[in-house]
N, CA, C and O atoms as a Maestro MAE file, in Angstrom:
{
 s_m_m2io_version
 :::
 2.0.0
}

f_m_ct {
 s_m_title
 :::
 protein
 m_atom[268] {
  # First column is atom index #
  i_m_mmod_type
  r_m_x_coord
  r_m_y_coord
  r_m_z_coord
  i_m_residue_number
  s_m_chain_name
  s_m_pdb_residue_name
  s_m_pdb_atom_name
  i_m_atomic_number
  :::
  1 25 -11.484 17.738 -8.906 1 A "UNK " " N  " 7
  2 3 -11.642 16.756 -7.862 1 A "UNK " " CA " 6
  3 2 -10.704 15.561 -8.078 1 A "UNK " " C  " 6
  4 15 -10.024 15.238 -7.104 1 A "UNK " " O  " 8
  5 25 -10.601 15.037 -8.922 2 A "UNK " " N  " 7
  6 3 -9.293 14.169 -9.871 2 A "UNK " " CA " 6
  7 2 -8.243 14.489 -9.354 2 A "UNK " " C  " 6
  8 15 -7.546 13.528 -9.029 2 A "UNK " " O  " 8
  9 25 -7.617 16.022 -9.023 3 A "UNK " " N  " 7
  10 3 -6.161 15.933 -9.008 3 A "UNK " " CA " 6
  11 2 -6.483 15.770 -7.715 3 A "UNK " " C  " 6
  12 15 -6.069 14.642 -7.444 3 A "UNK " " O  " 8
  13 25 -7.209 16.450 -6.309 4 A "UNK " " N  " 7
  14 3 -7.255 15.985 -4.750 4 A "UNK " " CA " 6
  15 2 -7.169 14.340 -4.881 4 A "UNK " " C  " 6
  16 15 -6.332 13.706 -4.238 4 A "UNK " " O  " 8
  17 25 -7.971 13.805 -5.639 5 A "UNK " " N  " 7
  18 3 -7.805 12.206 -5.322 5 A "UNK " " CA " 6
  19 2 -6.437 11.620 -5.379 5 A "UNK " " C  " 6
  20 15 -5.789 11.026 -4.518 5 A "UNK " " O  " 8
  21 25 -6.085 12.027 -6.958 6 A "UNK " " N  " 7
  22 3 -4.721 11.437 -7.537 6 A "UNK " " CA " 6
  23 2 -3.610 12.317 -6.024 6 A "UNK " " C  " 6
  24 15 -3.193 11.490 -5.213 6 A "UNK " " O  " 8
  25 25 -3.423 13.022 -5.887 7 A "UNK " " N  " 7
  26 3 -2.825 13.970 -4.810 7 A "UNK " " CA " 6
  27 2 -2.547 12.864 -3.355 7 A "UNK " " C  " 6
  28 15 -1.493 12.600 -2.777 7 A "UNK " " O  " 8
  29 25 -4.248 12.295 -3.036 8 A "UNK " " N  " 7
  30 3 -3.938 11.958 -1.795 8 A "UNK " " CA " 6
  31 2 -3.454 10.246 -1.995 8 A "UNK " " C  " 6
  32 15 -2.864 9.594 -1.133 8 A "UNK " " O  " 8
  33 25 -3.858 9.766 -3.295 9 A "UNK " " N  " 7
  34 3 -3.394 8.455 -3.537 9 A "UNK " " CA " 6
  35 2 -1.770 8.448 -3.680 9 A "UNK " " C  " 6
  36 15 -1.093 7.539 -3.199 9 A "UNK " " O  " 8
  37 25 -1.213 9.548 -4.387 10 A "UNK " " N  " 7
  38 3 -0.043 9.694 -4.165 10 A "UNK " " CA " 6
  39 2 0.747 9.604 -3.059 10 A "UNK " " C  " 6
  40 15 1.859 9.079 -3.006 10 A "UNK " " O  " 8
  41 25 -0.083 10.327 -1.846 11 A "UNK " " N  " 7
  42 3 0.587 10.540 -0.698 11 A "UNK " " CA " 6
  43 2 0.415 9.316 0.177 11 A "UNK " " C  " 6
  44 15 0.997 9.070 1.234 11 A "UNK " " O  " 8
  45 25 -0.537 8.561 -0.493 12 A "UNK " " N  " 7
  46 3 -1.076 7.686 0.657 12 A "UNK " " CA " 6
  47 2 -0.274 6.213 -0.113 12 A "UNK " " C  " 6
  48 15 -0.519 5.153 0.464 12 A "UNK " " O  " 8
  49 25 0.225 6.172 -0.793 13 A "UNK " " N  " 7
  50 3 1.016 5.268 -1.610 13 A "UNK " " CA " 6
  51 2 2.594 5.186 -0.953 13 A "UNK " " C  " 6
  52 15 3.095 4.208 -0.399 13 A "UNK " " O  " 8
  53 25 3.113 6.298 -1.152 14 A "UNK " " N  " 7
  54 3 3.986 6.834 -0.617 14 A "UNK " " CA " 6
  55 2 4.495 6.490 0.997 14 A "UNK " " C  " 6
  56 15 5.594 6.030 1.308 14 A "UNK " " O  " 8
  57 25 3.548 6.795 1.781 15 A "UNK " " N  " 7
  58 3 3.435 6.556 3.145 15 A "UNK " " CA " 6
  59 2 3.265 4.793 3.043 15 A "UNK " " C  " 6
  60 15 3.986 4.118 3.778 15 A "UNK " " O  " 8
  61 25 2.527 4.272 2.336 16 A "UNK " " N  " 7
  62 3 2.706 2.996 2.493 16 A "UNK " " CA " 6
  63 2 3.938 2.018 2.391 16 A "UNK " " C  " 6
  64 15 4.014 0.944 2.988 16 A "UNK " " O  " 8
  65 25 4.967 2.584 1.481 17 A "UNK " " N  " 7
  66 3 5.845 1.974 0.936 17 A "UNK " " CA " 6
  67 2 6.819 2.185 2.108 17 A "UNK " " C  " 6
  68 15 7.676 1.462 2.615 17 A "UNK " " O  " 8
  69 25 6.305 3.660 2.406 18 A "UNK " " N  " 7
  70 3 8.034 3.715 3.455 18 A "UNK " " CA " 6
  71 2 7.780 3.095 4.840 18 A "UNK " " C  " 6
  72 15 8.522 2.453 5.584 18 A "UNK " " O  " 8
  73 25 6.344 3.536 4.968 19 A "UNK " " N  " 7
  74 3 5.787 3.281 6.284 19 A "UNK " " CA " 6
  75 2 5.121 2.147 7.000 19 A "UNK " " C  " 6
  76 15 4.666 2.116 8.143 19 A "UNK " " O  " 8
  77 25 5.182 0.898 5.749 20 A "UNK " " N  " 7
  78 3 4.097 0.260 5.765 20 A "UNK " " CA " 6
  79 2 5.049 -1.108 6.479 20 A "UNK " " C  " 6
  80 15 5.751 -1.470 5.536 20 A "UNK " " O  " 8
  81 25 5.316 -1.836 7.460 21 A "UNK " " N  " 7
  82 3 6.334 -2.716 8.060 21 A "UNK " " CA " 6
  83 2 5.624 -3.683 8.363 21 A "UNK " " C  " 6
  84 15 4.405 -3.567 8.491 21 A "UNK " " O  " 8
  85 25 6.447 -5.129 8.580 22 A "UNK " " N  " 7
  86 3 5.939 -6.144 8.954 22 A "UNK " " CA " 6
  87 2 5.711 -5.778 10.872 22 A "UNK " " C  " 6
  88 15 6.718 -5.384 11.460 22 A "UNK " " O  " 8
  89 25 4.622 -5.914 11.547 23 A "UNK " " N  " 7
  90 3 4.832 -6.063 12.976 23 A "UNK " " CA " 6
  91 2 5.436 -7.258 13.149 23 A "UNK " " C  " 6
  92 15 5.701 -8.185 12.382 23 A "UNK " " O  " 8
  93 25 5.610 -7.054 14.351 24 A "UNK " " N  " 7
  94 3 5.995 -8.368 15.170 24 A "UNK " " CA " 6
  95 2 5.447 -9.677 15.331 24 A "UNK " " C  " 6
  96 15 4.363 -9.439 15.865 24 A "UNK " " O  " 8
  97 25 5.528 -10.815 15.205 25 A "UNK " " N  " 7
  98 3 4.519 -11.468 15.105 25 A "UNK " " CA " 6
  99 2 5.186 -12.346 16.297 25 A "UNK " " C  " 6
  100 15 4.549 -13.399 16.321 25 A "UNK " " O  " 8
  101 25 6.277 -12.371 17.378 26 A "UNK " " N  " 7
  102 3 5.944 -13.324 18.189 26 A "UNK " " CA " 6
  103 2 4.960 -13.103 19.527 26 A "UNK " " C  " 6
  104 15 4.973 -12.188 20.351 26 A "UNK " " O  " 8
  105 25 4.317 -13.988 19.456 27 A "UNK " " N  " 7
  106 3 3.492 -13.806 20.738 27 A "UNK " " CA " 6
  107 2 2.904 -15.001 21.126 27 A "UNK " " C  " 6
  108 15 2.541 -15.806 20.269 27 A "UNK " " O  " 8
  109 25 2.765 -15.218 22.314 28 A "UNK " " N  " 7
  110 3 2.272 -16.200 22.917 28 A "UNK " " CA " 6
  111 2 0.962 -17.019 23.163 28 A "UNK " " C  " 6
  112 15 0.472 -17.614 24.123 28 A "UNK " " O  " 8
  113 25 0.452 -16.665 21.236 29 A "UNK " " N  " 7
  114 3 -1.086 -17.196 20.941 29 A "UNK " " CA " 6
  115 2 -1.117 -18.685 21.476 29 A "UNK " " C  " 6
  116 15 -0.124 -19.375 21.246 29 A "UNK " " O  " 8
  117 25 -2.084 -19.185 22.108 30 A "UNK " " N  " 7
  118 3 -2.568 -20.713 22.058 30 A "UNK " " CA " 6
  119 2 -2.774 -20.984 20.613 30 A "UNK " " C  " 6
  120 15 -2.026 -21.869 20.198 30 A "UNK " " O  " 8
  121 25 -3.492 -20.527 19.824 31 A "UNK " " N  " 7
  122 3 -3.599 -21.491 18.428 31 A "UNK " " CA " 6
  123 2 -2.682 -21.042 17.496 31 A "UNK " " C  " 6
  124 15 -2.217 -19.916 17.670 31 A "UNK " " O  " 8
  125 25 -2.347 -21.656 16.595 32 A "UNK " " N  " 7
  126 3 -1.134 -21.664 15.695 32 A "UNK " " CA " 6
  127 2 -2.091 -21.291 14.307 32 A "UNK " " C  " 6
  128 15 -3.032 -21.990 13.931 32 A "UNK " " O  " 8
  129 25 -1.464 -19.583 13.407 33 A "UNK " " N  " 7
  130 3 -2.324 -19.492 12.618 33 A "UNK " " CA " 6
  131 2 -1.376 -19.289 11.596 33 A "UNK " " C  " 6
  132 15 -0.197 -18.987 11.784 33 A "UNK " " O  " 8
  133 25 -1.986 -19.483 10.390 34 A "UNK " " N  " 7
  134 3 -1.035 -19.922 9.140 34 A "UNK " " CA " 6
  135 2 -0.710 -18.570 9.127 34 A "UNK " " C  " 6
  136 15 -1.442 -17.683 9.565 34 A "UNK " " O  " 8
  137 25 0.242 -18.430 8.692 35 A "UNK " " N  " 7
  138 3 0.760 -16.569 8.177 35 A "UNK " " CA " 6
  139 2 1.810 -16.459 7.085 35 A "UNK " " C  " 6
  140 15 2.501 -17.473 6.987 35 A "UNK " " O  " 8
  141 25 2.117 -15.412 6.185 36 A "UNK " " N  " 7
  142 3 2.316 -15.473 5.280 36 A "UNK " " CA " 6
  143 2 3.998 -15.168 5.730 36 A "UNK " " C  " 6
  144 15 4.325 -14.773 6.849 36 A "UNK " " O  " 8
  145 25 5.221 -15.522 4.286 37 A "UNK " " N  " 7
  146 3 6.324 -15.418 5.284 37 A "UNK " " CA " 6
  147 2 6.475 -14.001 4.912 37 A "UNK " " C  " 6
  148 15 5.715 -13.460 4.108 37 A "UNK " " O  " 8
  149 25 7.869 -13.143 5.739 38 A "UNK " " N  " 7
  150 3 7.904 -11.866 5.799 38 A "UNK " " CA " 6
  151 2 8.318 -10.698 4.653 38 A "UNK " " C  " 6
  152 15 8.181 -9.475 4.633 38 A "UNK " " O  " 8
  153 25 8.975 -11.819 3.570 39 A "UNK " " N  " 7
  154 3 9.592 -11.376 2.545 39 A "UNK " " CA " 6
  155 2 8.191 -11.018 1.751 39 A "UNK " " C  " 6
  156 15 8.219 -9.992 1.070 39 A "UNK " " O  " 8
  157 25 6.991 -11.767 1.782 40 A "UNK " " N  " 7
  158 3 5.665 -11.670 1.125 40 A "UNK " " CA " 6
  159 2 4.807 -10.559 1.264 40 A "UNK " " C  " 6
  160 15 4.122 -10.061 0.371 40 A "UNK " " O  " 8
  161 25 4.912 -10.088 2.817 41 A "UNK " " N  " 7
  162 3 4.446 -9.228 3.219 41 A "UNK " " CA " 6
  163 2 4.860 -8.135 3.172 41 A "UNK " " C  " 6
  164 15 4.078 -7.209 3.384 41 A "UNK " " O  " 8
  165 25 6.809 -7.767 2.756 42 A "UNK " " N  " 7
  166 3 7.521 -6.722 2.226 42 A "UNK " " CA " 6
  167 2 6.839 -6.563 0.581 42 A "UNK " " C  " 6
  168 15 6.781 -5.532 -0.090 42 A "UNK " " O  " 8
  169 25 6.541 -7.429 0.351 43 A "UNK " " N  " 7
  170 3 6.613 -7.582 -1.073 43 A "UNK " " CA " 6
  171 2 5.426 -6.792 -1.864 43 A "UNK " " C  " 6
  172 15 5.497 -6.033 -2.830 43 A "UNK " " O  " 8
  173 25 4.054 -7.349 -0.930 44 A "UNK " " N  " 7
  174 3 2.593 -6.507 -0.871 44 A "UNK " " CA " 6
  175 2 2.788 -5.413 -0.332 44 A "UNK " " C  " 6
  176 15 2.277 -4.356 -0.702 44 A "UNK " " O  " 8
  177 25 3.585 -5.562 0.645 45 A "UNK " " N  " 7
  178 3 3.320 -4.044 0.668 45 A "UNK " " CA " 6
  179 2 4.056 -2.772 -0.095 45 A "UNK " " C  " 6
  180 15 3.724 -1.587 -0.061 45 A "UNK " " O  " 8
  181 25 4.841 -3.212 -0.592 46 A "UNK " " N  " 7
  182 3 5.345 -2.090 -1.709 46 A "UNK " " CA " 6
  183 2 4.586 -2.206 -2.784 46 A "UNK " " C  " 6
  184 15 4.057 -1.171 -3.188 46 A "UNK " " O  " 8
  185 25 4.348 -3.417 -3.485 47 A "UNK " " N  " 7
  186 3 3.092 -3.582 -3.969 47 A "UNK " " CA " 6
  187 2 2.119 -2.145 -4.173 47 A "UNK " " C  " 6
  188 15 2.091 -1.188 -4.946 47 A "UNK " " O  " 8
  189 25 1.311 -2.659 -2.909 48 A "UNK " " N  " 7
  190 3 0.183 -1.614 -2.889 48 A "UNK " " CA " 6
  191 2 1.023 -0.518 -2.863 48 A "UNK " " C  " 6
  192 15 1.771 -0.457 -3.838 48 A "UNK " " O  " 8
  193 25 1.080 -0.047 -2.429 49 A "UNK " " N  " 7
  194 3 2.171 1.554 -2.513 49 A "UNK " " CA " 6
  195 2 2.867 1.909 -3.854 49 A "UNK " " C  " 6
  196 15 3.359 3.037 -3.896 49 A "UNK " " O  " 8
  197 25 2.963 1.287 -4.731 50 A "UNK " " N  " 7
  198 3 3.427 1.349 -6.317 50 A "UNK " " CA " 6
  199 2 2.166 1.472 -6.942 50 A "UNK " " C  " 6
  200 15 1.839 2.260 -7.829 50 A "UNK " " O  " 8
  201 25 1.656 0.809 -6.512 51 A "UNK " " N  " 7
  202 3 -0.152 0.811 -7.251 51 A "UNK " " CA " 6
  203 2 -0.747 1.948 -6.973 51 A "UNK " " C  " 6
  204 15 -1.268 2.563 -7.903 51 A "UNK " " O  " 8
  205 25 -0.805 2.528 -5.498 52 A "UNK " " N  " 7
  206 3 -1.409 3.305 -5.266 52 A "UNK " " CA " 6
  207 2 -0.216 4.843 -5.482 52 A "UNK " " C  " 6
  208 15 -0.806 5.869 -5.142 52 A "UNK " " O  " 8
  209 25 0.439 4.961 -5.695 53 A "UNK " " N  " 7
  210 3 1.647 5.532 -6.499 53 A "UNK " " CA " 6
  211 2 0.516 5.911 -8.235 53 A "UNK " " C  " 6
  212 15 -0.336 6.687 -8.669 53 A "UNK " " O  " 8
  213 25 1.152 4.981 -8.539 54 A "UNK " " N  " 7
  214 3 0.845 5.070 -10.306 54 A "UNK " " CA " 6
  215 2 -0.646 5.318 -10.370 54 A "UNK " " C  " 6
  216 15 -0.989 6.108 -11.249 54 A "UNK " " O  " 8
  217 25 -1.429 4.895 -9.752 55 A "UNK " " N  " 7
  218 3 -3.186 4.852 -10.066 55 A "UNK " " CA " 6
  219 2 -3.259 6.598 -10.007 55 A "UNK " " C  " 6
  220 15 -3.869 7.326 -10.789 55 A "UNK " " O  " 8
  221 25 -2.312 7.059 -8.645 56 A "UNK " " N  " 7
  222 3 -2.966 8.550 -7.809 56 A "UNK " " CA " 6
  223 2 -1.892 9.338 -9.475 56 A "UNK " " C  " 6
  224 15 -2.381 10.431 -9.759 56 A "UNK " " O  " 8
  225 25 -1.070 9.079 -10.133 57 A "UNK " " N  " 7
  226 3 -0.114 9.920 -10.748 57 A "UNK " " CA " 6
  227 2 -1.027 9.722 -11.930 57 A "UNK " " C  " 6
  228 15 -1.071 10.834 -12.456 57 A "UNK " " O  " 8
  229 25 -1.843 8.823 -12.686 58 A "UNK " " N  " 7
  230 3 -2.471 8.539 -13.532 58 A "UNK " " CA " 6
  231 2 -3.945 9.544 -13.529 58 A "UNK " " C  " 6
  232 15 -4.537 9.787 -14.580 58 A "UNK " " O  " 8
  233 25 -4.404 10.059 -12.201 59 A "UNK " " N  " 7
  234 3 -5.652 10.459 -11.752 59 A "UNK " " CA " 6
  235 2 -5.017 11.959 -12.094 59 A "UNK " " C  " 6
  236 15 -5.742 12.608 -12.848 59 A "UNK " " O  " 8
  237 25 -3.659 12.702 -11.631 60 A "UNK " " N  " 7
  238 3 -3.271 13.765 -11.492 60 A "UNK " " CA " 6
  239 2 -2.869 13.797 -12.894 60 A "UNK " " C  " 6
  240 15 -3.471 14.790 -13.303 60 A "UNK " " O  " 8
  241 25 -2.144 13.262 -13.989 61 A "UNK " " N  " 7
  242 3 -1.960 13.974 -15.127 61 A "UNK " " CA " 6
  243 2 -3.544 13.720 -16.200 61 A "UNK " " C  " 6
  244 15 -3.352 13.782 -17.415 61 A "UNK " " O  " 8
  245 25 -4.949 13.461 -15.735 62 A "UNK " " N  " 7
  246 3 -5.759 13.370 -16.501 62 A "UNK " " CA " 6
  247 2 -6.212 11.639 -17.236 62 A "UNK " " C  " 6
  248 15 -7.253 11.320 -17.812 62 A "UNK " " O  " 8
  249 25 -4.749 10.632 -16.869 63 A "UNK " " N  " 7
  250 3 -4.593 9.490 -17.835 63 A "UNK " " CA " 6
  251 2 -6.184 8.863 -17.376 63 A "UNK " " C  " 6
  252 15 -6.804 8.434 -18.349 63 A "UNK " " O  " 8
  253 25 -6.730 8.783 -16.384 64 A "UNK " " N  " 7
  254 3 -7.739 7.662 -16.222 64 A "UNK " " CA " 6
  255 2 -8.610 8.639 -15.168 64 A "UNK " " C  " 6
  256 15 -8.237 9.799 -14.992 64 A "UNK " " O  " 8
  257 25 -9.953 8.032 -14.382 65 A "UNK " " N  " 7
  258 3 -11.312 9.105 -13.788 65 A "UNK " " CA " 6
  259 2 -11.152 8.030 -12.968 65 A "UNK " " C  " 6
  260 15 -10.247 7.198 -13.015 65 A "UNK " " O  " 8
  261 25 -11.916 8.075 -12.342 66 A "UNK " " N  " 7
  262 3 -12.349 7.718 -11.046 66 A "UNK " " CA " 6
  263 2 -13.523 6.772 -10.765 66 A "UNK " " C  " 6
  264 15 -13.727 5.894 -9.927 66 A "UNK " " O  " 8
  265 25 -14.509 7.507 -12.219 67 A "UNK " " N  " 7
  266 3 -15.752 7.608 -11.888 67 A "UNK " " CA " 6
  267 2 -16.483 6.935 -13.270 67 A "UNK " " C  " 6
  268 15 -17.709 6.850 -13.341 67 A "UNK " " O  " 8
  :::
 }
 m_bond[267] {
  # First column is bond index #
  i_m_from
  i_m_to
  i_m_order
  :::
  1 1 2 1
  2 2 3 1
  3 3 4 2
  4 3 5 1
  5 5 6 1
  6 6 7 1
  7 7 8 2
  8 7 9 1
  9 9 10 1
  10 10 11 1
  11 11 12 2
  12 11 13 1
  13 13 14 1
  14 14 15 1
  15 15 16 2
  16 15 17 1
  17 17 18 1
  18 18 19 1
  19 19 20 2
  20 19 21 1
  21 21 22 1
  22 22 23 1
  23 23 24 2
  24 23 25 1
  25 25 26 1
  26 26 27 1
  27 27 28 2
  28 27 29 1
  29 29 30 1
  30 30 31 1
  31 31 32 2
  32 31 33 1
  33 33 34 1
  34 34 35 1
  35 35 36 2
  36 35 37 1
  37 37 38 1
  38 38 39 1
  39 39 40 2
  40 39 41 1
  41 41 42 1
  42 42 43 1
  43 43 44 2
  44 43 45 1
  45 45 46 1
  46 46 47 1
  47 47 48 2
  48 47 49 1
  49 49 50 1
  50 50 51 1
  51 51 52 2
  52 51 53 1
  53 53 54 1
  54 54 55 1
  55 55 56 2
  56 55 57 1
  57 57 58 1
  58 58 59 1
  59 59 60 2
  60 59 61 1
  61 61 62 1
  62 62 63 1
  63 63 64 2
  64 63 65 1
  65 65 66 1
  66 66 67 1
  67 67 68 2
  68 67 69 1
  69 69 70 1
  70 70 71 1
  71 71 72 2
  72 71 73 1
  73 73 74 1
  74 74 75 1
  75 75 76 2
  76 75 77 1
  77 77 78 1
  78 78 79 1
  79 79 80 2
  80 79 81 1
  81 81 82 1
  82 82 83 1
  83 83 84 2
  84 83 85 1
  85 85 86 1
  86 86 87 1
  87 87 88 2
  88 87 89 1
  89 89 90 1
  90 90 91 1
  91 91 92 2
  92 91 93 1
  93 93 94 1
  94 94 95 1
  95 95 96 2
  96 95 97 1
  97 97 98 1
  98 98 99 1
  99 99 100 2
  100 99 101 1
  101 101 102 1
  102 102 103 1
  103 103 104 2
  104 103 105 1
  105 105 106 1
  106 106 107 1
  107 107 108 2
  108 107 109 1
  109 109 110 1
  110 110 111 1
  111 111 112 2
  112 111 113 1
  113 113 114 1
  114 114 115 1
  115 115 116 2
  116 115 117 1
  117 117 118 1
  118 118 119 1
  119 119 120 2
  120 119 121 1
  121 121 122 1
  122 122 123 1
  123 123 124 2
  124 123 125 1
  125 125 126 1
  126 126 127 1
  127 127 128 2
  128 127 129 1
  129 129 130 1
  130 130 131 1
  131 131 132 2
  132 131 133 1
  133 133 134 1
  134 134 135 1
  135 135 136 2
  136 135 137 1
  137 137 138 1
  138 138 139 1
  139 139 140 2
  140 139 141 1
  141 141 142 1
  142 142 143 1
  143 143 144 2
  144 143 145 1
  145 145 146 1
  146 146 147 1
  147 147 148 2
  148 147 149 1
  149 149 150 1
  150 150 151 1
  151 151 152 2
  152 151 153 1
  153 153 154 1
  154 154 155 1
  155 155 156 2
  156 155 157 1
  157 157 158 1
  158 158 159 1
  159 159 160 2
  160 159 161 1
  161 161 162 1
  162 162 163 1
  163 163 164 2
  164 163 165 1
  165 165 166 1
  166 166 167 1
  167 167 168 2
  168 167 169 1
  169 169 170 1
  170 170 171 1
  171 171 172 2
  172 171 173 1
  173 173 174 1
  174 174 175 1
  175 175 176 2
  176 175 177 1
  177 177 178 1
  178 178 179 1
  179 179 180 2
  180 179 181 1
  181 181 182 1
  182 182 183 1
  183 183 184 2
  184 183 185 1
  185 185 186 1
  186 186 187 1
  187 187 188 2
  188 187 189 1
  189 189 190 1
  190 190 191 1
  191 191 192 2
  192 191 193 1
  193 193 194 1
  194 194 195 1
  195 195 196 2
  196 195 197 1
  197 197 198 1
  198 198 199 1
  199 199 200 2
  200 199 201 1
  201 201 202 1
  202 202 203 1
  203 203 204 2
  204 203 205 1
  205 205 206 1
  206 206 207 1
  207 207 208 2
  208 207 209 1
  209 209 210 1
  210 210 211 1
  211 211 212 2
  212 211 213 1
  213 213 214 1
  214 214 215 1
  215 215 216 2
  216 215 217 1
  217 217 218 1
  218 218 219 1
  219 219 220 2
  220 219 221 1
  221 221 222 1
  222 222 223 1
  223 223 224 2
  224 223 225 1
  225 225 226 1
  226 226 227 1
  227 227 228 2
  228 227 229 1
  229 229 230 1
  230 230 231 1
  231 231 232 2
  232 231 233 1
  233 233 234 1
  234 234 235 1
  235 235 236 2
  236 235 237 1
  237 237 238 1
  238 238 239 1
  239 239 240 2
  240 239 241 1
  241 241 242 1
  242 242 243 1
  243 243 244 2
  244 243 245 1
  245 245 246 1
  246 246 247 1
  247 247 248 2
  248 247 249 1
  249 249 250 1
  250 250 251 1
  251 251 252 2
  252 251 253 1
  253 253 254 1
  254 254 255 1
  255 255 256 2
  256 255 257 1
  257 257 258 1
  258 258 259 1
  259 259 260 2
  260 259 261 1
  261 261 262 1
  262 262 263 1
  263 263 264 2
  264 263 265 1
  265 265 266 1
  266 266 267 1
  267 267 268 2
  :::
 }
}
């Protein structure tokens, strides 16, 4: 059950890094909301996708459980 997890954390890591983009953020809100700048949000999100990378490769060679 370990390697399906590590397997889909892999894949789902993966997909984050390549897939994971800043949207668009202009739009014509009335209130003005603090937001983080875009380089920050490149930054988390490879982030998580390295994390979830290494955690799912750690689950698949046995290094760490789940549980």
């Amino acid at each position: 059950m370990e390697s399906v997890a590590g397997a889909a954390l892999v894949l789902l890591g993966v997909l984050i890094a390549v897939f994971g983009r800043a949207t668009s953020r202009a739009g014509g809100g009335a209130a003005r909301v603090p937001m983080i700048p875009a380089w920050f949000d490149v930054l988390l999100t490879w982030g998580i996708g390295i994390a979830c990378v290494w955690f799912g490769a750690q689950l698949l060679l046995g290094h760490a459980h789940y549980f």
